[in-house]
GUFI-545128 format. One record per residue: y, x, z of N, C-alpha, C in turn. Coordinates in steps of 0.2 Angstrom, whole numbers, plus 5000, padded with zeros to 4 digits. Layout:
# GUFI-545128
YXZYXZYXZ ...
This chain:
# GUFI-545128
564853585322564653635327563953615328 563453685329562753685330562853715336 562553715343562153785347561553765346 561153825347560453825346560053785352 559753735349559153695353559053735360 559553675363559353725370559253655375 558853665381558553615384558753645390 559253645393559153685400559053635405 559453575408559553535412558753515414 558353485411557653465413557153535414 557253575415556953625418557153645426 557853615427558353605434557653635441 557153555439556553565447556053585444 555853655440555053645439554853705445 554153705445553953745450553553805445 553653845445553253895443552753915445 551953925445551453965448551754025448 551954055442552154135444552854115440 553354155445554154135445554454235443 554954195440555354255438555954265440 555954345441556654365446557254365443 557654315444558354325440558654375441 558854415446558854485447558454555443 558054535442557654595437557654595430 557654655429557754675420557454625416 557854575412557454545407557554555400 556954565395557154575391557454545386 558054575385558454535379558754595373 559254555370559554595364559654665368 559754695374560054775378559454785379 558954775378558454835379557754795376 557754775371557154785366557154805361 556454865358556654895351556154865347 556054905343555754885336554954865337 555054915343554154905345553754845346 554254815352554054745352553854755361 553954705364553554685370553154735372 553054765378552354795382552354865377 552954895373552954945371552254965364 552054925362551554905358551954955350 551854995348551955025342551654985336 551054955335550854955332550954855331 551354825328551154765326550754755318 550254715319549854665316550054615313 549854605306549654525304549054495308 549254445307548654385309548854335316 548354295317548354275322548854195320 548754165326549254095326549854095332 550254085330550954075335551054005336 551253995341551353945344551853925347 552453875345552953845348552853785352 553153795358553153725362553753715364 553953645363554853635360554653545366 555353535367555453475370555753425362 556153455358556453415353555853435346 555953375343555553385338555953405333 555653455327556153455322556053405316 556453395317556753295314556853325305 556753285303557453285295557253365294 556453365293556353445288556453445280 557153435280557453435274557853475272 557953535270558553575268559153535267 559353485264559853435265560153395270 559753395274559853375280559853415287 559653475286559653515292560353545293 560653535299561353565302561153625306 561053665304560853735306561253795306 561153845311561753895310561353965308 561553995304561154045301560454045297 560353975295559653945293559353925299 559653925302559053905309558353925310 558153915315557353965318556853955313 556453885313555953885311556053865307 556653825303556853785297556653865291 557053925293557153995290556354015289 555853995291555254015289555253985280 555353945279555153895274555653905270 556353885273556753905268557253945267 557153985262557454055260558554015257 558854065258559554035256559854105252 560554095251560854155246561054205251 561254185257561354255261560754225269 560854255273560554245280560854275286 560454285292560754325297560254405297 560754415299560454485300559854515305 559254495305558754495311558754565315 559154565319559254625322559454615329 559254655333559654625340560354645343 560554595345561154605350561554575343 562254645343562754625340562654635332 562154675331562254685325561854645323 561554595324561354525321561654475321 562254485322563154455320563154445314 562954505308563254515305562754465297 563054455293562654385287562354465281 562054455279561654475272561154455267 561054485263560754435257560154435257 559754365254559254345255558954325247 559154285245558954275240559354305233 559954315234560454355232560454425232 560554455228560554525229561154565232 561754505235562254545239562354485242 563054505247563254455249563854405247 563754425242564254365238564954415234 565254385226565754445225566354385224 566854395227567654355224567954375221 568254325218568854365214569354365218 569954375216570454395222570654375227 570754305226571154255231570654225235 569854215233569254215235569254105236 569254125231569154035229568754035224 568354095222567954085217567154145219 566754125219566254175222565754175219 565254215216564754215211564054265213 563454225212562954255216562354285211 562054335213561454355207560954335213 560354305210559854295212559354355209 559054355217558454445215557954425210 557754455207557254455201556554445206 555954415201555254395203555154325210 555854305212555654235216555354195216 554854185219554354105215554454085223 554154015221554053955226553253965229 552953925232552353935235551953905229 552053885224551653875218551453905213 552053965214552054035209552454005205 553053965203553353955199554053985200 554454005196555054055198555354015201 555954015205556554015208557254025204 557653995201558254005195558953965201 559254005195560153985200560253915198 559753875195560053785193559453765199 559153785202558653745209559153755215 559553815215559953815221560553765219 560853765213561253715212560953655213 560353625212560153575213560153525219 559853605223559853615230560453565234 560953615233561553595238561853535233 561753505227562153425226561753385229 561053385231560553335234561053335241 561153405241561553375250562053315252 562353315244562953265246562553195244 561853175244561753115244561753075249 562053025249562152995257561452975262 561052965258560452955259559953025264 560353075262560153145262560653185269 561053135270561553155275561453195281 561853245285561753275291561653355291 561753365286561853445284562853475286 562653545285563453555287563753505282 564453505284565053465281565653525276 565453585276566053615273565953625265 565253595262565453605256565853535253 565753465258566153435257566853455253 567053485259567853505259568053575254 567553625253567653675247567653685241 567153645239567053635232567453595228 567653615223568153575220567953515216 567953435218567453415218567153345223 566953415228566653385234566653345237 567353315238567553255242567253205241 567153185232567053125229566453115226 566153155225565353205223564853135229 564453105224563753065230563153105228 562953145226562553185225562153165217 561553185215561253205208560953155207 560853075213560453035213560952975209 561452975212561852935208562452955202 562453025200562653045199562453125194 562153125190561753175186561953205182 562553205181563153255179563053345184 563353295189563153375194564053395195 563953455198564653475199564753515195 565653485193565753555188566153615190 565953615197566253665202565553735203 565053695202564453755204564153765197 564453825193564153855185563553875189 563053875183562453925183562353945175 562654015174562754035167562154055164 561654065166560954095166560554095173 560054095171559354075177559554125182 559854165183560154225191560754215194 561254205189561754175193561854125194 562454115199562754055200563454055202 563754025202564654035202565053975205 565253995211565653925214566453925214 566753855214567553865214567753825218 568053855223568253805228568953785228 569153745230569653715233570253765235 570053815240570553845243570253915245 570353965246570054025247569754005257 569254045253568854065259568354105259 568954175263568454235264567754235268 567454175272566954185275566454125271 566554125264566054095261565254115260 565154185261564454215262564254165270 564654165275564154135282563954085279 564354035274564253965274563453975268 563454015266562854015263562154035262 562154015271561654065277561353975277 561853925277561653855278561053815273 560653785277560053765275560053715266 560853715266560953665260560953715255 561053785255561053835248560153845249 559553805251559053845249558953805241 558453835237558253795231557553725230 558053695227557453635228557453625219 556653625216556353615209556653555211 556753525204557153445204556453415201 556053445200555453405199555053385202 555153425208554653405214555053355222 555753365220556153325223555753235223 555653225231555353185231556053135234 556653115236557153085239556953115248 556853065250556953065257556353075260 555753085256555153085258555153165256 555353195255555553275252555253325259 555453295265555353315272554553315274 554253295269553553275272553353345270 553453375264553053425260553753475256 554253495259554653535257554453575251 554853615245554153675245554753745246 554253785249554353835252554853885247 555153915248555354005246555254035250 555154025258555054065262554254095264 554154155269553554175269553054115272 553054055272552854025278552753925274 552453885272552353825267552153785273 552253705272552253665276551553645274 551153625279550453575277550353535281 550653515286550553475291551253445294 551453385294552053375297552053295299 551853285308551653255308552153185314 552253135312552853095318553653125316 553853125311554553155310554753225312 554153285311554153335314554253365321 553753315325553453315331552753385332 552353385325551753415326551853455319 552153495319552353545310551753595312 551553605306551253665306551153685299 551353755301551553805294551053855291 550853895286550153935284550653965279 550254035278550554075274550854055266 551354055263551454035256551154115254 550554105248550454165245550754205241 551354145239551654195233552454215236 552454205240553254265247553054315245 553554345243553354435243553754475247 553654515253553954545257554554605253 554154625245554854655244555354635242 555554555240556154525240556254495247 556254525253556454485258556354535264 557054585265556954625268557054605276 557054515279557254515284556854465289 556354445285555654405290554954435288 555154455295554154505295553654465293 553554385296553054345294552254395296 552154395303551754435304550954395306 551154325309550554275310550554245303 549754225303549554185299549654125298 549754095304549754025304550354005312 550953965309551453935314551253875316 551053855324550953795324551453745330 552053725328552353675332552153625334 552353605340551953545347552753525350 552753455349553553465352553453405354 553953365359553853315363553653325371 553753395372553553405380554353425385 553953415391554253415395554553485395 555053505398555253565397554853605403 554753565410554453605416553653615413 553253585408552653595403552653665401 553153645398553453715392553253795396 553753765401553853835404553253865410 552853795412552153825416551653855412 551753835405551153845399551553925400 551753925397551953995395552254055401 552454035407551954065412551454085413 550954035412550254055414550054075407 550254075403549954105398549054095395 548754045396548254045396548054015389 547254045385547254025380547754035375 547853985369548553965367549054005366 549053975374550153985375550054055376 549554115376549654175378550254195372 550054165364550454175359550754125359 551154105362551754045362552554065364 552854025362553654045363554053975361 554553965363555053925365555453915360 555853875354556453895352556953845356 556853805360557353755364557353745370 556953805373556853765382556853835386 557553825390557753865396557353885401 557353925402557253915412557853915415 558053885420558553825424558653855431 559153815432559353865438558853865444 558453795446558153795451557253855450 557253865445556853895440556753975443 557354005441557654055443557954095450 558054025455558154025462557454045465 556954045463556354035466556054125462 556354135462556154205458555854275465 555254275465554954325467554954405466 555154415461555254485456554354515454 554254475451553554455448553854505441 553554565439553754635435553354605428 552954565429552654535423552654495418 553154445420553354405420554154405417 554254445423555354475423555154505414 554654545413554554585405554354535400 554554455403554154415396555054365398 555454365400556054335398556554355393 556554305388557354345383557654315384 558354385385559054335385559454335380 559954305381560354305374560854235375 561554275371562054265372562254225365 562554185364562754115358563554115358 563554135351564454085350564654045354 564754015361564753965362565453955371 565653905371566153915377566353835380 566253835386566253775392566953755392 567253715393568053725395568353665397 568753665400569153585399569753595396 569553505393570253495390570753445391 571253445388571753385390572353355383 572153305386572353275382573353265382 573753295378574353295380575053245378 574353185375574853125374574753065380 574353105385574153055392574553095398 574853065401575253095406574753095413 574853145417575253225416575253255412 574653265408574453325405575153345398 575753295399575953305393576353355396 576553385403576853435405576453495406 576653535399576353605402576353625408 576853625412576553655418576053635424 576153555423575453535426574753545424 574753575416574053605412574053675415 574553725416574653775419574553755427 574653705430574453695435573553715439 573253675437572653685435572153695432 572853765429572353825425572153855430 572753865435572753925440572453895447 572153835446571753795451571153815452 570753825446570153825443569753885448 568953865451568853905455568153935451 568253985446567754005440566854005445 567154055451566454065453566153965457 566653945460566053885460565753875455 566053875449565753835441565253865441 565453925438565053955438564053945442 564153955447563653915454563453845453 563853805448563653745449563253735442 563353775437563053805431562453845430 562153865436561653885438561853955442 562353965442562454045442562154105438 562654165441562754235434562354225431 561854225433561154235428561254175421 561454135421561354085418562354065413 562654095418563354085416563754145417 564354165410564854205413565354185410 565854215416566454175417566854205410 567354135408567654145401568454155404 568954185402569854135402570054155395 569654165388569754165382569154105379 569854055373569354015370568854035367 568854095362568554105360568054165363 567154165361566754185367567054275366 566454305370566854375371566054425367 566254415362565754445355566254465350 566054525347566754565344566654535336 566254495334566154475328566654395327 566954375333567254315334568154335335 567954405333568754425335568854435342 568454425350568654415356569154475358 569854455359570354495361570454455368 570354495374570354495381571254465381 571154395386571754395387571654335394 572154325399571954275405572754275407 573054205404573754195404573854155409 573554135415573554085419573254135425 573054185427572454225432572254175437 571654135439571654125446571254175449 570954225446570554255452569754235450 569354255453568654245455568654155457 569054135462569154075466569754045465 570254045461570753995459571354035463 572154005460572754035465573053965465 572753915471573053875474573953865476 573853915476574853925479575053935474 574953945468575253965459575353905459 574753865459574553795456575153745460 574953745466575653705470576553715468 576653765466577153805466577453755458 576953775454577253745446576853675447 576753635449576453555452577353525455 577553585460578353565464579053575457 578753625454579153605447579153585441 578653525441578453495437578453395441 578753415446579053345449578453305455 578053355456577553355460577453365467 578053385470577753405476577553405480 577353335482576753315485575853295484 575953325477575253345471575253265467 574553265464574553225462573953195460 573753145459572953115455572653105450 572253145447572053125441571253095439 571153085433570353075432570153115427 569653135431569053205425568653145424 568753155416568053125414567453175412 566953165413566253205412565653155408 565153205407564453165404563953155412 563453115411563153115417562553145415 562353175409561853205405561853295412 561153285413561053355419561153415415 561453445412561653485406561853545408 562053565416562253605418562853635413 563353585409563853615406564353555407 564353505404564853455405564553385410 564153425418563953375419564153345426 563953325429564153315437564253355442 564053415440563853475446564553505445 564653505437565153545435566053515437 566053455437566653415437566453435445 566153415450566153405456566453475458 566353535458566353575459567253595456 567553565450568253585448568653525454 568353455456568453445459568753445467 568453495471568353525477568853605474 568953615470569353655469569953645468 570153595464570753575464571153535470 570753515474570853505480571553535485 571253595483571553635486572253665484 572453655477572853635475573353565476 573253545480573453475481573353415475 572953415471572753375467572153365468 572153285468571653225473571253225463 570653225462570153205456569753155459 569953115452569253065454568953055447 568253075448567653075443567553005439 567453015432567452985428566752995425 566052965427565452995422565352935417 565052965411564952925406564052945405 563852915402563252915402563452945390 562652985390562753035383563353005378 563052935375563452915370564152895370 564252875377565052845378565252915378 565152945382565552995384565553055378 565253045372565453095366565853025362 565852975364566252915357566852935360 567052945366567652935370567852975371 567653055370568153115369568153115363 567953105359567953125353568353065347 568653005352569052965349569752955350 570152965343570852995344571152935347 570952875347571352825354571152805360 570652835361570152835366570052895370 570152965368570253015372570353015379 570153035382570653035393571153085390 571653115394571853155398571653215399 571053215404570853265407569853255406 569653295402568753315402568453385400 568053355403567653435399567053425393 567253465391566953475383566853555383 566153555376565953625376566153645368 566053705364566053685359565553775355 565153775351564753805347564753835341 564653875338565153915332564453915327 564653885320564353875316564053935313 564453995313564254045313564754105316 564654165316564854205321565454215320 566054185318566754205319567054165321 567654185320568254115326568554085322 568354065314568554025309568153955311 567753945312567353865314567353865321 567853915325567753905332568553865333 569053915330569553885331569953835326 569953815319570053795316569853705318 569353695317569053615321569653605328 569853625331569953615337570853625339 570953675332571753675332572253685327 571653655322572053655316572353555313 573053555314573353485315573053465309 572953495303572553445296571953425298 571453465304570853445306570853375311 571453355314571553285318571253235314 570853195313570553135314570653075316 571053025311571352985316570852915318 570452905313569652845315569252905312 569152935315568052965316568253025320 567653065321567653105328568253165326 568453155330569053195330568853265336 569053335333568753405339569553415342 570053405338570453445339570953395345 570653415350570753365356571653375359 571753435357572453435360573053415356 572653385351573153365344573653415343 573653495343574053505341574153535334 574553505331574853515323575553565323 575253635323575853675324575953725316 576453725313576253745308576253825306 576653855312576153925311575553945313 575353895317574653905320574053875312 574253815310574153805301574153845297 574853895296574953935291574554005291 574354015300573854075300573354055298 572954005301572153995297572254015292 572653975288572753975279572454045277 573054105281573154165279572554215282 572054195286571454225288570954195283 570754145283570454125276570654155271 570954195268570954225262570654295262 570654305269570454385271569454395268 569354435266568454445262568354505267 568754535270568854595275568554555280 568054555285568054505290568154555298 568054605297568254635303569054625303 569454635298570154595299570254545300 569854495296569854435299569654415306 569454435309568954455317569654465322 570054525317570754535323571254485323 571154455317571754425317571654365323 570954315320570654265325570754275330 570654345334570854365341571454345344 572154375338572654375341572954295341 572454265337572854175337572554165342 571854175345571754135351572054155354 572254205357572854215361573454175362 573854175357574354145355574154065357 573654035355573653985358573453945363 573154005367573153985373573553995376 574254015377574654025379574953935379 575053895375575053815376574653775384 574053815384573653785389573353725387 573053695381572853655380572153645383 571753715384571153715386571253745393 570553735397570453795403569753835401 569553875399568953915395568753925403 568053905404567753915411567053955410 566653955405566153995407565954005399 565654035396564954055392564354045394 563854015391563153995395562854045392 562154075396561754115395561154095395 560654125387559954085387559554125388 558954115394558454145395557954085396 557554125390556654095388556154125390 555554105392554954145394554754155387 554254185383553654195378553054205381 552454205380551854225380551554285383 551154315386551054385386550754425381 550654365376550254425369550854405363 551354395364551954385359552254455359 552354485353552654585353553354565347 553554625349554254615343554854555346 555254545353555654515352556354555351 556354485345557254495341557654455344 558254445348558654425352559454445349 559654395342560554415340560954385344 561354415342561954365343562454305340 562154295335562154235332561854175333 560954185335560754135337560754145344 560754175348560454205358559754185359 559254165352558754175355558354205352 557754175355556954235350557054205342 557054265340557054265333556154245329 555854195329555154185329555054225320 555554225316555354265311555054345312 555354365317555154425320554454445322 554054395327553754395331553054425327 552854475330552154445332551654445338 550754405337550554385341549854425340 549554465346548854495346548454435343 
């Protein structure tokens, strides 16, 4: 699981010179078009853009990058067989071909998938691009050395398990054909009709084996994308990117590449971030964000300053808040006390302790409420806006409770505004009222991800978030509910251990679908069906809102990523 670099929590106190109205139009995926910002018809080449980021991009390695849809700035550089759709809102849900001239063709059972690569590809050297550098590509991922990229060609490729990559191993996989310098031919293990998403991942870009430098690779990638590395500086603290001259926008119908020159600055504070690019000055006038929020204290201070309200994107991420339970820790092994405290739940305080609407909307479906994840509306517990404490009490008295009972929420003490102090405390005073006495449990970052995420270790009762590798409810729900997916020593997602085997036998049976709008319904119907268990309580979906620069035009804001699409942009 990836969500997009996002920084919200330390933006919490900043002071804004000039503050934006959370109540006012900001622009997002519902109302930007092609034009771009300030209504400007006319976008231009040229100029320099400028990213200010609090995290640096680490491991610029196509091998190493854990990326959802190629990721922001990584997708400048490196071109893949399919991508996301640079479009806004929903219909940049949807994966399409990149380097590939479709999106992938199966054979029937779709355990077999074969790609054409578009004719005239070169690298930033002018030398062509052939279907043995993409093969290349993805068996460097599996060097352990190399490690940190997605994990599902692991598990797909027939092979894969046991594959250490081309370093120790120079045979290669006899899983990935390349019959001629255009195709390529993969055979997997088990059918999976949503193999095009997976091949949006930064591990299918091409890498010349003769330029493959090992680990030092990251220093000097070479490009297929519009855009070459020349500067990368402190583990990709200081990247800066220039035009590759040999991109040609007619093999690549989905990155404008409008500036000349990309230059990332990373290591700042996020209240920096956010006053640069308020004040716009110099610079930051052509600057944008790919990781840093404005924050709920950020937003509370909001004047409705109309110039500013028109330089916010918003944007919504596969993504969902919730708490879970562990049901081999008592109470929680009685559903009814999980139902107890579904109908406890006071969404609008959460919500409020999340930053408010602006920032949070309220979820009772695991899976988020985006048509591309399958979201089928369902709320099998109701509390209301504010909880139904008399429910709660009622199934607590038939669950042997009648005088309530005690529990501990464990939480992160990371200011995260999702799994953090504000959030527990607020479920706390909610249950309350319920007759269930909470006592707080914080952990600080790394305990508190070893400790939920260890199948002997687990609490009972925490909160946990989780983010969708790409836009459907196959990498939303599978990780978290599928009993093959339990983990008995290493991170283990699938926190309510349940191993049901019709819940097993549908995956199986959606995974075979290449139709993925049916796939979508089906997903739908199983989240359903498995919330009815009560393993989870779904409490919010976060919402991203970024400032840009006032000479930044063209925001693209999907639904895949939720944020500014920087391959879109351009800068006066």
């Amino acid at each position: 699981m990836r969500q997009p670099s996002v920084n919200r929590a330390r933006a919490a106190t900043v002071s804004l010179a000039l503050v934006v109205a959370a109540g006012a139009a900001a622009c997002g995926p519902e109302d930007n078009d092609a034009k771009g910002a300030g209504g400007d018809s006319t976008l231009r080449k040229g100029g320099t853009l400028t990213v200010l980021n609090a995290n640096p991009q680490e491991d610029f390695d196509p091998a190493r990058l854990y990326t959802s849809g190629g990721g922001n700035v990584p997708s400048l550089v490196f071109r893949t067989l399919t991508t996301r759709n640079r479009e806004n809102g929903a219909a940049g849900a949807e994966v399409v071909p990149d380097l590939a001239t479709d999106t992938g063709r199966p054979n029937k059972d779709a355990t077999v998938w074969t790609y054409t690569l578009k004719k005239g590809l070169t690298y930033e050297d002018g030398t062509p691009i052939t279907s043995a550098d993409v093969k290349y590509g993805i068996e460097r991922s599996f060097a352990p050395e190399l490690s940190g990229g997605a994990p599902y060609l692991r598990d797909w490729l027939i092979g894969g398990a046991d594959y250490q990559g081309p370093y120790k191993d120079k045979k290669g996989l006899d899983s990935i054909e390349t019959p001629d310098d255009l195709t390529i031919v993969f055979h997997l293990d088990k059918p999976e009709g949503e193999f095009p998403y997976l091949a949006t991942q930064t591990q299918f870009t091409p890498v010349p084996k003769a330029k493959d430098t090992g680990t030092k690779y990251e220093e000097h990638p070479v490009s297929s994308g519009p855009y070459k590395v020349v500067r990368n500086e402190n583990d990709g603290e200081r990247l800066v990117l220039e035009r590759n001259p040999h991109w040609s926008a007619s093999t690549d119908a989905e990155r404008k590449a409008y500036p000349d020159r990309i230059d990332v600055r990373s290591g700042l504070d996020s209240s920096v971030i956010n006053q640069r690019l308020s004040s716009s000055q110099g610079a930051d006038a052509a600057a944008v964000t790919t990781d840093t929020n404005l924050g709920p204290a950020e937003l509370a201070k909001v004047t409705g300053d109309k110039e500013l309200a028109a330089r916010v994107g918003t944007g919504h991420f596969g993504y969902t808040d919730y708490i879970a339970f562990n049901p081999k820790v008592k109470p929680f092994d009685d559903p009814k006390v999980r139902q107890a405290i579904s109908y406890a739940v006071d969404r609008t305080s959460v919500i409020n302790a999340a930053g408010g609407s602006s920032l949070a909307e309220a979820a009772t479906t695991y899976l988020p409420n985006q048509k591309s994840f399958g979201y089928t509306p369902y709320d099998h517990f109701p509390a209301g806006a504010s909880g139904n404490p008399a429910k709660a009490r009622e199934l607590l008295k038939e669950a042997g409770h009648p005088n309530g009972l005690t529990v501990t929420l464990t939480h992160s003490n990371d200011k995260d505004f999702e799994t953090s102090p504000e959030i527990a405390t607020a479920l706390q005073d909610a249950l309350k009222k319920a007759g269930i006495t909470v006592k707080l449990q914080g952990l600080e970052s790394n305990d508190y991800k070893d400790k939920i995420h260890g199948a002997t270790s687990e609490p009972g009762f925490f909160l946990a978030h989780w983010g969708a590798d790409w836009p459907s409810g196959g990498p939303f729900l599978a990780p978290i509910f599928d009993g093959r997916q339990i983990v008995e020593d290493g991170a283990n997602f699938n926190t309510g251990f349940l191993d049901d085997k019709a819940v097993n036998d549908e995956i199986d049976a959606i995974n075979k679908l290449t139709d993925l709008d049916e796939a979508a319904r089906r997903w739908g119907a199983l989240d359903k069906k498995i919330g009815e268990q009560a393993l989870t309580v779904p409490l919010f979906h976060p919402v991203y809102k970024r400032l840009y620069g006032k000479d930044v035009k063209n925001i693209v804001i999907s639904d895949w990523t939720g944020v500014l699409d920087i391959s879109q942009v351009a800068v006066k």
